[in-house]
C-alpha positions as CSV (number, residue, x, y, z in Angstrom):
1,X,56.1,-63.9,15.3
2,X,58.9,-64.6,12.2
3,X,58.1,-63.7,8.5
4,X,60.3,-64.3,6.2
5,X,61.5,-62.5,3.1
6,X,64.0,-62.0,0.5
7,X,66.2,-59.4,1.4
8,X,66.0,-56.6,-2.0
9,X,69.9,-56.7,-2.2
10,X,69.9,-60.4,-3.3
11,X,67.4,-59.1,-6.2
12,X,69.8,-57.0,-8.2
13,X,70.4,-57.9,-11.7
14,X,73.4,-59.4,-12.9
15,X,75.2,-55.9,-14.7
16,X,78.4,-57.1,-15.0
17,X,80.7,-60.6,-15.5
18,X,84.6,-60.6,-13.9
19,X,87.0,-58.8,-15.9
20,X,88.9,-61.2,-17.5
21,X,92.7,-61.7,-16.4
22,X,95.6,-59.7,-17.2
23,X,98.0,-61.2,-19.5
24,X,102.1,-60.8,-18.7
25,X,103.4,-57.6,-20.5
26,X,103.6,-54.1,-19.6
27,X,101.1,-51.4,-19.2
28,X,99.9,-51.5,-22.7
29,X,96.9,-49.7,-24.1
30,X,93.7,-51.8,-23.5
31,X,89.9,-51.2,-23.0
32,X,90.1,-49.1,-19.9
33,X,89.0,-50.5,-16.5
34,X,89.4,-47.1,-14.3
35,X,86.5,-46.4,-11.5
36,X,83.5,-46.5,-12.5
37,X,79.7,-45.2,-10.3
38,X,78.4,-48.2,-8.9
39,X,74.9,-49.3,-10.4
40,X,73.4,-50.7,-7.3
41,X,74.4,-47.4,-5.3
42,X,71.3,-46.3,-6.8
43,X,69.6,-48.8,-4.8
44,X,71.1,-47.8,-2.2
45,X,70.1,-45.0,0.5
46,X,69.9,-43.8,3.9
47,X,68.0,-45.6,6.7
48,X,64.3,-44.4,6.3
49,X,62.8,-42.8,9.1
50,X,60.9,-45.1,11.6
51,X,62.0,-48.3,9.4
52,X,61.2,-51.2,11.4
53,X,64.1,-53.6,11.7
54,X,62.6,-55.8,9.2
55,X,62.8,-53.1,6.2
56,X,66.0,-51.9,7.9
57,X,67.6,-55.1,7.6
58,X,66.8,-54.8,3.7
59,X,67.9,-51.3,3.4
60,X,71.1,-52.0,5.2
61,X,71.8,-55.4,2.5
62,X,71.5,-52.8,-0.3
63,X,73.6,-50.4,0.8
64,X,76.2,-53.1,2.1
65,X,75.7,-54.1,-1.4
66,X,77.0,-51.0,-2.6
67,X,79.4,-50.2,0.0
68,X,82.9,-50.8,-1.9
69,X,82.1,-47.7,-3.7
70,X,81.5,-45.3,-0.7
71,X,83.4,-47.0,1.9
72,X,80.6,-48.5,3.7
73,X,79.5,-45.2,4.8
74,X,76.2,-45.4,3.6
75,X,75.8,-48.9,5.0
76,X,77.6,-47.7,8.5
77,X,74.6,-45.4,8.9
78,X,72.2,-47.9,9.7
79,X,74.5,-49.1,12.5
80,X,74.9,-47.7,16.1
81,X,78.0,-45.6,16.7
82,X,80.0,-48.7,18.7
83,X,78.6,-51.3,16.1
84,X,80.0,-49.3,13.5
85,X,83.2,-48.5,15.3
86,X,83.6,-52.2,15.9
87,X,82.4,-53.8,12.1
88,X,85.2,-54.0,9.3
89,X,83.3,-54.6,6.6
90,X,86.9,-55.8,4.5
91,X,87.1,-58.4,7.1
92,X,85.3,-61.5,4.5
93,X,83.2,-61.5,1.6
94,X,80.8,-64.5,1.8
95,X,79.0,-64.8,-1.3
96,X,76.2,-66.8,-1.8
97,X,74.9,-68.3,-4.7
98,X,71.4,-67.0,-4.8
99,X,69.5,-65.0,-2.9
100,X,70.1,-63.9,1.1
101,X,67.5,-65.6,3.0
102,X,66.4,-63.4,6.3
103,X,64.1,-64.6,8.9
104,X,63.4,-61.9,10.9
105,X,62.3,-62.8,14.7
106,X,60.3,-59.5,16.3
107,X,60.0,-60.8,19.4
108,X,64.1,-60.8,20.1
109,X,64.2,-57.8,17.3
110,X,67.2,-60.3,15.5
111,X,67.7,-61.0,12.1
112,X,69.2,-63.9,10.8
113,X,70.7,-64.4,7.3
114,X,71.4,-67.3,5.5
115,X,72.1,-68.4,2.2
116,X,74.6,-70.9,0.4
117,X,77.9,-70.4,-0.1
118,X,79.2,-69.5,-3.3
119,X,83.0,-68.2,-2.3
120,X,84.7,-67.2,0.7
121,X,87.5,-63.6,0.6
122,X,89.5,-62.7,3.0
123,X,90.5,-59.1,3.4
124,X,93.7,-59.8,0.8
125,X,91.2,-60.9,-1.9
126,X,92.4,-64.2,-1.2
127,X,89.3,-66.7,-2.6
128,X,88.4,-69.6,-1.2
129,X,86.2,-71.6,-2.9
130,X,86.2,-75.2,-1.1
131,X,83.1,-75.4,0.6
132,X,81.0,-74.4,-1.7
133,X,77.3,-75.1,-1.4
134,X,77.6,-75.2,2.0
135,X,75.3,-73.2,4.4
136,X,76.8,-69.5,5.7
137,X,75.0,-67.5,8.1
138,X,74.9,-64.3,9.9
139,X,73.1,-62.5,12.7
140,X,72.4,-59.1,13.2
141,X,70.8,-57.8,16.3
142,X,68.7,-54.1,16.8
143,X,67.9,-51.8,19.3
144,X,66.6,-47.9,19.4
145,X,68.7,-44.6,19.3
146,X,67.0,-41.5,19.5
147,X,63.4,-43.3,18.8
148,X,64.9,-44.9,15.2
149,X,65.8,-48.7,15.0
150,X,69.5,-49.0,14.7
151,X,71.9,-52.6,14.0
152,X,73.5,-53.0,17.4
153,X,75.7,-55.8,16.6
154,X,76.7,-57.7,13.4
155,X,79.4,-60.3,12.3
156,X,82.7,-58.7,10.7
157,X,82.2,-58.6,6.8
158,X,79.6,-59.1,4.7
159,X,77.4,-61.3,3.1
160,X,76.4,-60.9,-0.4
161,X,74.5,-62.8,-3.4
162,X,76.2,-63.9,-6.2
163,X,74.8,-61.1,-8.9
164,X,75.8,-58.1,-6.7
165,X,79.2,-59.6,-6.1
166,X,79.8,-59.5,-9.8
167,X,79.0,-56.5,-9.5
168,X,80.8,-54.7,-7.3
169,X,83.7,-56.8,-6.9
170,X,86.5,-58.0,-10.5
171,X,89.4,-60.8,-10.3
172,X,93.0,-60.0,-11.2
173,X,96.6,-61.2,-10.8
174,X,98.9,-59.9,-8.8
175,X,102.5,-60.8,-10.4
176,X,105.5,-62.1,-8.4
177,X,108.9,-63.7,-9.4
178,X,109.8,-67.3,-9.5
179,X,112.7,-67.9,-7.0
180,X,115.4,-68.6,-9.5
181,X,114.5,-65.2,-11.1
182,X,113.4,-66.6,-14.4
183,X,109.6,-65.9,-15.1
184,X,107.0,-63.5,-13.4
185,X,103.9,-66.1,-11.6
186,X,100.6,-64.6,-11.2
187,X,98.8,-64.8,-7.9
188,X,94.9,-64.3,-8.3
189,X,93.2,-61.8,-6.1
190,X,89.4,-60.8,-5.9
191,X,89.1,-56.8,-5.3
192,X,86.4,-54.5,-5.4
193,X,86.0,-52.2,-9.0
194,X,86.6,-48.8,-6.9
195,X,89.7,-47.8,-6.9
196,X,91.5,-51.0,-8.2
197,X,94.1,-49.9,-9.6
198,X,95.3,-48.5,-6.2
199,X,94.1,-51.8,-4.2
200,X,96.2,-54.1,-6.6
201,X,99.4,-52.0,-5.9
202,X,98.3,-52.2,-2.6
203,X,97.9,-56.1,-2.5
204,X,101.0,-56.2,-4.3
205,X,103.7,-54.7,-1.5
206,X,101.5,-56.7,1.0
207,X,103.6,-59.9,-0.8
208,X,102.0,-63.0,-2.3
209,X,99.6,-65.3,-0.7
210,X,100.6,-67.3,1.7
211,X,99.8,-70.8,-0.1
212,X,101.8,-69.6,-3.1
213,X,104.8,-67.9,-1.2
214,X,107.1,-71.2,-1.3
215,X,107.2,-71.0,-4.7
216,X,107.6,-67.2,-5.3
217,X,109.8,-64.2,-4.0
218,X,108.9,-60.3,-4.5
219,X,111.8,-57.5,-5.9
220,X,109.6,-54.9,-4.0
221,X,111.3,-54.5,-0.6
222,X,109.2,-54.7,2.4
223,X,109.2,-51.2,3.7
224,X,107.5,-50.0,0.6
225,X,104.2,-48.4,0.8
226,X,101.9,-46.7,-1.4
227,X,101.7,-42.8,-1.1
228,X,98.8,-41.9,-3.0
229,X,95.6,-43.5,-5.0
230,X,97.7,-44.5,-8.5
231,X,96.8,-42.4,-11.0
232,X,96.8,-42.3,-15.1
233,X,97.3,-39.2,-16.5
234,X,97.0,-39.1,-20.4
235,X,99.7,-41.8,-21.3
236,X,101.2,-42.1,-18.1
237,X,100.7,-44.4,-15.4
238,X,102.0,-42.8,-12.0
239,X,102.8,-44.8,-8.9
240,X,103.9,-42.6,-5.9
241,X,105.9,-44.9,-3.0
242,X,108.0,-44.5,0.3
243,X,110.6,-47.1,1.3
244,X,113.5,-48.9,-0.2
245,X,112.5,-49.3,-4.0
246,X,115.1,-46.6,-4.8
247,X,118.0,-48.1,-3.0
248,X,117.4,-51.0,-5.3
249,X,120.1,-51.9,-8.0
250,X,119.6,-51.6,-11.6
251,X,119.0,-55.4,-11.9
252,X,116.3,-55.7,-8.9
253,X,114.3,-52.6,-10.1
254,X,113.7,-53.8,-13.2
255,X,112.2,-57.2,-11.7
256,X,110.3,-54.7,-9.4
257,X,109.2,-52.6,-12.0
258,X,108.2,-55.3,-14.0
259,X,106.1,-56.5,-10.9
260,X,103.9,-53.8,-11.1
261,X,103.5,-53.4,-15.0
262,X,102.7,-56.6,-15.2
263,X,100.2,-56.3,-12.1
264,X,98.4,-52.9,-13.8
265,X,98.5,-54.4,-17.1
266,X,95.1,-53.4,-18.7
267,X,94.1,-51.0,-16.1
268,X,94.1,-47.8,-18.5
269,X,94.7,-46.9,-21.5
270,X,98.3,-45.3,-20.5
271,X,101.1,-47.3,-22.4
272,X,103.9,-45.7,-19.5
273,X,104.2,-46.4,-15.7
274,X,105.9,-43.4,-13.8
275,X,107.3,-45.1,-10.3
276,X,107.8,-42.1,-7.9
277,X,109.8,-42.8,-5.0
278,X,110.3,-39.9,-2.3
279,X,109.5,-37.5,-5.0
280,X,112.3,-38.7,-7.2
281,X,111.1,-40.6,-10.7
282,X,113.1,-43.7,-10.8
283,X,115.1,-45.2,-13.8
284,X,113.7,-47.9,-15.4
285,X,116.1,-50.4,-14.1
286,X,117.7,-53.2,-15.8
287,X,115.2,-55.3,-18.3
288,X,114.3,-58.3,-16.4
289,X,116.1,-61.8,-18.2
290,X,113.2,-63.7,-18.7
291,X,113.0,-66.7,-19.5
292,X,110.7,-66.9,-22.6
293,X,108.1,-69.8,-23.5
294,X,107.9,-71.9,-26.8
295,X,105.5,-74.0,-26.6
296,X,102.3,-73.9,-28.7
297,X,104.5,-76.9,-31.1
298,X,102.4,-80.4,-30.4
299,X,103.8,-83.4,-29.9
300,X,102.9,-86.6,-30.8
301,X,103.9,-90.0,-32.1
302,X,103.4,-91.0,-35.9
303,X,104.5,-94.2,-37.3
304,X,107.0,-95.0,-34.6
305,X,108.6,-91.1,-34.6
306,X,108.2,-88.5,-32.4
307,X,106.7,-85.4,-34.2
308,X,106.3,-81.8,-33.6
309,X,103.8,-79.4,-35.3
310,X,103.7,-76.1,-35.5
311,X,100.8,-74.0,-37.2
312,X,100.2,-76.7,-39.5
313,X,103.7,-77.7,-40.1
314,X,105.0,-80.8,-38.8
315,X,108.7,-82.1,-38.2
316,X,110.1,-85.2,-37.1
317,X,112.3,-84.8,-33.5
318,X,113.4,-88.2,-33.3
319,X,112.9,-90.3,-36.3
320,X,111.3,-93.9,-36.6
321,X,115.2,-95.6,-37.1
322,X,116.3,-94.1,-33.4
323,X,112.9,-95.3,-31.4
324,X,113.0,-98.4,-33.0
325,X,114.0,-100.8,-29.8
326,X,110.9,-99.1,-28.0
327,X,106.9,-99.1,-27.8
328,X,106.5,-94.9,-27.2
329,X,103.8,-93.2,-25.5
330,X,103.6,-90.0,-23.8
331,X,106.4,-88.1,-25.9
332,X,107.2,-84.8,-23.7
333,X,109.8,-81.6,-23.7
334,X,111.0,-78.3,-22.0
335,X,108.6,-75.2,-22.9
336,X,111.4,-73.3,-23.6
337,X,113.2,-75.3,-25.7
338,X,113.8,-78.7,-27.2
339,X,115.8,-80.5,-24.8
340,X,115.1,-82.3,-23.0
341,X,112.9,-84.6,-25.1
342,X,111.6,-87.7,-23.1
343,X,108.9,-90.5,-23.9
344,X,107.8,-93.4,-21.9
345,X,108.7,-96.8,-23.8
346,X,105.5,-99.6,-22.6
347,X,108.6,-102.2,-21.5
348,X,111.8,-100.4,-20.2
349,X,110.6,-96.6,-18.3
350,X,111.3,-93.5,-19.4
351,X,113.3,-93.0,-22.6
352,X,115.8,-89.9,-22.9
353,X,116.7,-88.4,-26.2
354,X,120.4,-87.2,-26.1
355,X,122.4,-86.0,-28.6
356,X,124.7,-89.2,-28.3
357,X,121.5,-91.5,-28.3
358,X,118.7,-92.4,-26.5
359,X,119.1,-94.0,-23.3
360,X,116.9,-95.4,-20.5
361,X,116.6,-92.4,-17.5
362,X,114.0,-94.1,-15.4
363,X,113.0,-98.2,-15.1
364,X,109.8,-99.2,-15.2
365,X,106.6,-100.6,-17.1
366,X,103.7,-98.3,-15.8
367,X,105.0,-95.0,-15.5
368,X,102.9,-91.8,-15.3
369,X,102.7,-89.4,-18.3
370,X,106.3,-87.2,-17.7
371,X,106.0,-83.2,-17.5
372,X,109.0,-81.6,-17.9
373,X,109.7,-77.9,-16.3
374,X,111.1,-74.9,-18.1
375,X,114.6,-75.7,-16.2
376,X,114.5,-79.1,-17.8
377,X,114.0,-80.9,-15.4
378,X,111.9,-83.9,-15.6
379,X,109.1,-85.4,-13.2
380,X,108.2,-88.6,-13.4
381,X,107.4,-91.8,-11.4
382,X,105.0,-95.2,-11.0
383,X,101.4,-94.4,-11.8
384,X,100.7,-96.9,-8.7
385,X,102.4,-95.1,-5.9
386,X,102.9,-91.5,-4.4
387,X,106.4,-91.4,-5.6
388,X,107.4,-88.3,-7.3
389,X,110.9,-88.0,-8.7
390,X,112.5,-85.7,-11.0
391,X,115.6,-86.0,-13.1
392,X,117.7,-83.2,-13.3
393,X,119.8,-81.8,-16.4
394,X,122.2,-83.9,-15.8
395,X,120.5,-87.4,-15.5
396,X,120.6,-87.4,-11.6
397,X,117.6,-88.7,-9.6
398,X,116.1,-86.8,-7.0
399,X,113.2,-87.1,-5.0
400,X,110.0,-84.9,-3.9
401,X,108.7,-84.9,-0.8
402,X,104.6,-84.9,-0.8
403,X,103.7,-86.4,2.8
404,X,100.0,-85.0,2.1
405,X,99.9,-87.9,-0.5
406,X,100.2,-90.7,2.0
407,X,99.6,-94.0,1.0
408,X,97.4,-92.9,-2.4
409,X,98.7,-93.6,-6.3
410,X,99.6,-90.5,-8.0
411,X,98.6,-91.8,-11.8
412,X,99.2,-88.1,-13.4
413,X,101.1,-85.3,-12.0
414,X,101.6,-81.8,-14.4
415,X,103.0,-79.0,-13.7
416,X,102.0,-75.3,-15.0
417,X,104.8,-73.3,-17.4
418,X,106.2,-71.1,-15.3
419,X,106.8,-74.5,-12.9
420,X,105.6,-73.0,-9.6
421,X,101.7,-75.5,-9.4
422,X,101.4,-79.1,-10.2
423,X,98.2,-80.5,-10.9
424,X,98.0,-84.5,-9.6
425,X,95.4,-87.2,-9.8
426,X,95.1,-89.2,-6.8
427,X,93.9,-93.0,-6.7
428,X,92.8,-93.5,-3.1
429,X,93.2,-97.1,-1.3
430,X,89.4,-97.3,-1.1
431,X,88.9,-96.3,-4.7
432,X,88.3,-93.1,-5.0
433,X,89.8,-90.3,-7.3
434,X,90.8,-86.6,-6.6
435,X,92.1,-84.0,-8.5
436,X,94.4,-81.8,-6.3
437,X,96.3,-78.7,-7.0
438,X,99.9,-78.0,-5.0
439,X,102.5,-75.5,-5.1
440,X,106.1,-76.8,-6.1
441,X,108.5,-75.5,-3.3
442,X,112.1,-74.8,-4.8
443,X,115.6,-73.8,-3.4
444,X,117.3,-70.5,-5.0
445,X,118.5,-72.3,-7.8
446,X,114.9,-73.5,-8.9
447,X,115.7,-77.8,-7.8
448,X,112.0,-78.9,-6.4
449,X,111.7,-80.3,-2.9
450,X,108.5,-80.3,-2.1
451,X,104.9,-80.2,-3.1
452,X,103.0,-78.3,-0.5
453,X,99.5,-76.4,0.3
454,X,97.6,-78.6,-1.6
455,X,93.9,-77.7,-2.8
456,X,91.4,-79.9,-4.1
457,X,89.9,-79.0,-7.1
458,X,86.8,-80.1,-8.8
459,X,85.4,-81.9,-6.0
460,X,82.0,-82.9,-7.6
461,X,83.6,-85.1,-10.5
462,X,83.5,-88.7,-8.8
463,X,85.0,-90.2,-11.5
464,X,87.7,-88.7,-13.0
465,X,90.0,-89.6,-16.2
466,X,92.5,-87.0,-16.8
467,X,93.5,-83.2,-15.6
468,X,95.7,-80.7,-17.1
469,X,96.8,-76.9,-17.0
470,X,94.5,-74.8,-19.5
471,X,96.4,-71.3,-18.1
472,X,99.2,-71.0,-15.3
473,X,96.4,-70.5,-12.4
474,X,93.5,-72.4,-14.2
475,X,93.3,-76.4,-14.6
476,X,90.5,-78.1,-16.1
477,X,89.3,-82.1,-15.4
478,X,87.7,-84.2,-17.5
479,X,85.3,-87.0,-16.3
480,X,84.9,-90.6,-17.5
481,X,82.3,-91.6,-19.1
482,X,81.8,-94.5,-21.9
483,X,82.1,-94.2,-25.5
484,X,78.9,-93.1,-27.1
485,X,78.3,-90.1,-24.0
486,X,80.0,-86.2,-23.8
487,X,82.0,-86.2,-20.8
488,X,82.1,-83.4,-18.4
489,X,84.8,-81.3,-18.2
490,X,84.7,-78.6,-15.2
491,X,87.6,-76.3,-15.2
492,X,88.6,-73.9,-12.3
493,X,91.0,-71.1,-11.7
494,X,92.8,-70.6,-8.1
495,X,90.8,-68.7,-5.4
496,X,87.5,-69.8,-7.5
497,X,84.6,-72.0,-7.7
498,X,84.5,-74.8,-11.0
499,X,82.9,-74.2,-13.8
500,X,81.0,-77.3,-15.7
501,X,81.5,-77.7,-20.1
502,X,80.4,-80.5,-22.0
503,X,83.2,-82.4,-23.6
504,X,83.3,-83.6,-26.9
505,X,82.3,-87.4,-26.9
506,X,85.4,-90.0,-27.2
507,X,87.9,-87.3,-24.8
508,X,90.5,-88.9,-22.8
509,X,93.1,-86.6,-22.2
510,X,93.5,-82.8,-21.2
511,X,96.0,-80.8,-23.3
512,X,97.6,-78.0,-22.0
513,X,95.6,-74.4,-23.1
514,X,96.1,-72.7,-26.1
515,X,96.2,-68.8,-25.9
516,X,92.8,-66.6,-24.2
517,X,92.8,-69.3,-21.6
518,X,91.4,-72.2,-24.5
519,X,90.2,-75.5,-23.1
520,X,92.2,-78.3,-25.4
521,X,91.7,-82.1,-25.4
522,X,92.8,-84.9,-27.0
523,X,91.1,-88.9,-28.0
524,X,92.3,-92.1,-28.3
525,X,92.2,-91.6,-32.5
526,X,94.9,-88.6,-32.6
527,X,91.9,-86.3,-32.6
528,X,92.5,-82.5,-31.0
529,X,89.5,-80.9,-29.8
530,X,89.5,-77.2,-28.9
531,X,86.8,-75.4,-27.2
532,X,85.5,-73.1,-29.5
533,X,82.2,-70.7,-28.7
534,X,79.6,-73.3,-27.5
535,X,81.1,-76.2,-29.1
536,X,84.2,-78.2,-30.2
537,X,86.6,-78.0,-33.4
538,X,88.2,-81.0,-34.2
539,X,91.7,-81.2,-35.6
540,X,92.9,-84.2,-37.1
541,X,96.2,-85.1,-36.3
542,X,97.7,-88.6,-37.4
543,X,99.5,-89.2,-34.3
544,X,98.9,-90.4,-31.3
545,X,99.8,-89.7,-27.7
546,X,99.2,-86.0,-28.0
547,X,100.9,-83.3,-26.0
548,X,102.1,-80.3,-25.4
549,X,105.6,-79.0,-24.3
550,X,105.8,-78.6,-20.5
């Protein structure tokens, strides 16, 4: 005979959102996020005595539930000694989106869950969020020790609804270095609340993730480990490790350090992080040179010149005398500085503003929107093919490899501020659109080869019109739609599943973010529109072509 039911764990409230994402700093005072009791440990207890599998397989969801704040031992009790010996609980995280589905089948005394997938985690918090709303299952199988039903065998990690997962469970970047040694480049993790702080250091000296490690490199050598649970004591922050951090030279410990200040950011309210190696305090190192962003200035073209404003207050960067042979779109510049300063003229390519004059970098009439990295260099290439080329400081023409892009039509390629992900809209040969995110692979001196590990992002849009960064791990794509309807927008973060807005009506581009990770976009009558609450403020502008540096 099967019955069905809803296993109890999938009915927990919702009692708390994701912490929202460190920002790069030090350990600075903040609202403190230390360990906290679990809520739905209180739901959580000890297999009942002569439970039948069906109300142990509900018991044991509750306390698996629960289990990142005990270590699974409560959950382990409702397993036979080898089944427990043999689960690791850390193994996955599949969450589903709404409840766990069990059907429980007392003739083979097996239980089989299902649901639909929400996210996937590996055991280094890695998030994987490409087949969502498919179907996951499980099967756990029961037998008697000592006269009381026991789990006998069960898949390696856990399943577990949406609510619970929020939760239990908090997103947070881990911070690594760009491979020139310019700029820290966050790598998003999903850990449980217990004991984060400790798990983020933890996840840190384990190195970056693998789709993001052609792009990154880590000051922390690899024999470091972590001594003891972190701990904050009054205003300090103390970090107790083994290994080679205190070989390192002034210069490389203060990249290190900086690594983890960056990572713990917002953990506590301690304002100083104490790095304890071998019993020995370490110096603070050298203060990391780091290459500093400026680019909140928008861009735009107004009556033939290329404009910049700033907080209200607008200057011209190249005036309407020195554009006049050209038809300029797309204006575009370094975020950490002025130069270069590039624009896409309708008849000749891509138009370079020197010092000595402006002068034709790049032939051709249908050229994609140019981004332009903090080392200056410039991407660019035909909105019709899967070319990508950059131009380097000194006007030299290099190519980037992206076999993954076949024989598709790149039509806009972006890249984040700190250079290491490029967002791209693809034009396949049958019609199609897809939004894809990639890491930018780069030699020691930060010149771009590649553009590898490519993800597809907001999959469900069919029809899309234009993507762009709104933080350095989060893009957002905007939908087409006609003139008189609010587009959709769905934006999504690395490692995480999309999230849907409404757009303001008449949209066409996506500006890069504004600061707390704002949603910005731009129409076709110099409009801004910034996300604000549950709607849109509109900015006028009197340009056109609006943009942002980067």
């Amino acid at each position: 005979m099967k019955r069905r039911l809803v296993a109890a764990a999938a009915l927990v409230s919702l009692l708390a959102g994701c912490a929202s994402l460190p920002t790069a700093g030090p350990v600075t005072p903040a609202k403190p996020e230390q360990d906290v009791q679990d809520p739905l440990a209180q739901l959580a207890a000890p297999p009942t005595k002569d439970a039948d599998p069906q109300r142990l397989t509900e018991d044991f969801l509750r306390a698996a539930a629960a289990g990142t704040y005990d270590d699974f031992a409560t959950a382990r009790q409702y397993l036979t000694k080898e089944a427990s010996q043999n689960w690791d609980p850390a193994r996955e995280v599949n969450v589903t989106q709404d409840a766990i589905r069990v059907t429980y089948d007392q003739g083979k005394q097996i239980s089989r869950l299902n649901g639909v997938r929400r996210l996937r985690i590996d055991q280094s918090g890695i998030g994987d969020s490409t087949q969502v709303g498919s179907r996951v299952g499980a099967q756990i199988t029961f037998g008697k020790v000592d006269g009381q039903w026991r789990i006998t065998s069960l898949p390696q990690g856990i399943m577990i609804p949406l609510d619970s997962f929020n939760t239990a469970y908090t997103k947070r970047n881990l911070y690594f270095v760009s491979t020139d040694a310019k700029v820290f480049v966050a790598d998003p993790r999903w850990l449980p609340r217990q004991g984060l702080s400790t798990n983020l250091v933890k996840l840190l000296l384990g190195g970056p993730s693998p789709s993001l490690a052609p792009a990154v490199r880590t000051f922390i050598p690899k024999n470091t480990s972590l001594d003891d649970t972190v701990k904050a004591d009054g205003a300090e922050l103390s970090v107790k490790v083994s290994g080679g951090m205190r070989t390192l030279s002034s210069k490389d410990l203060g990249w290190a350090r900086g690594q983890i200040e960056r990572t713990l950011s917002g953990m506590t309210g301690s304002s100083r992080l104490n790095i304890v190696s071998s019993g020995t305090a370490l110096p603070a190192g050298t203060d990391p040179d780091e290459q500093r962003y400026d680019a909140d200035s928008l861009l735009g073209v107004r009556e033939g010149a290329i404009v910049a404003d700033a907080g209200g207050h607008a200057r011209q960067l190249v005036s309407s005398q020195k554009t006049r042979p050209y038809k300029l779109v797309d204006p575009a510049m370094s975020p950490v500085g002025e130069s270069p300063l590039v624009a896409n003229d309708k008849e000749s390519g891509l138009v370079w503003f020197r010092e000595s004059g402006p002068i034709v970098a790049y032939q051709g009439k249908n050229l994609r929107r140019p981004s332009v990295d903090r080392r200056g260099w410039v991407w660019t290439g035909p909105a019709d093919s899967a070319k990508v080329d950059v131009i380097d400081e000194a006007g030299q023409l290099h190519s980037v490899a992206a076999r993954w892009l076949g024989e598709t039509a790149v039509s806009k390629l972006a890249l984040s501020l700190d250079g290491s992900r490029a967002v791209l809209l693809v034009n396949n040969k049958n019609g199609s659109e897809e939004a894809f995110v990639a890491v930018v692979h780069r030699d020691e001196k930060g010149m771009p080869t590649a553009l590898v590990n490519p993800v597809r992002v907001a999959s469900s849009i069919q029809s899309i019109r234009d993507a762009g960064w709104v933080d350095g791990t989060t893009v957002a794509v905007l939908a087409k739609a006609d003139g008189a309807s609010a587009p959709d927008i769905e934006t999504e973060e690395a490692g995480s599943p999309a999230t849907n807005l409404v757009g303001p009506v008449g949209a066409a581009a996506v500006l890069r973010g504004g600061p707390s990770q704002t949603v910005r976009v731009s129409d076709l009558l110099g409009r801004l529109f910034v996300k604000s609450g549950a709607g849109w403020k509109s900015v006028e502008t009197k340009a056109s072509s609006l943009n942002y540096p980067g």
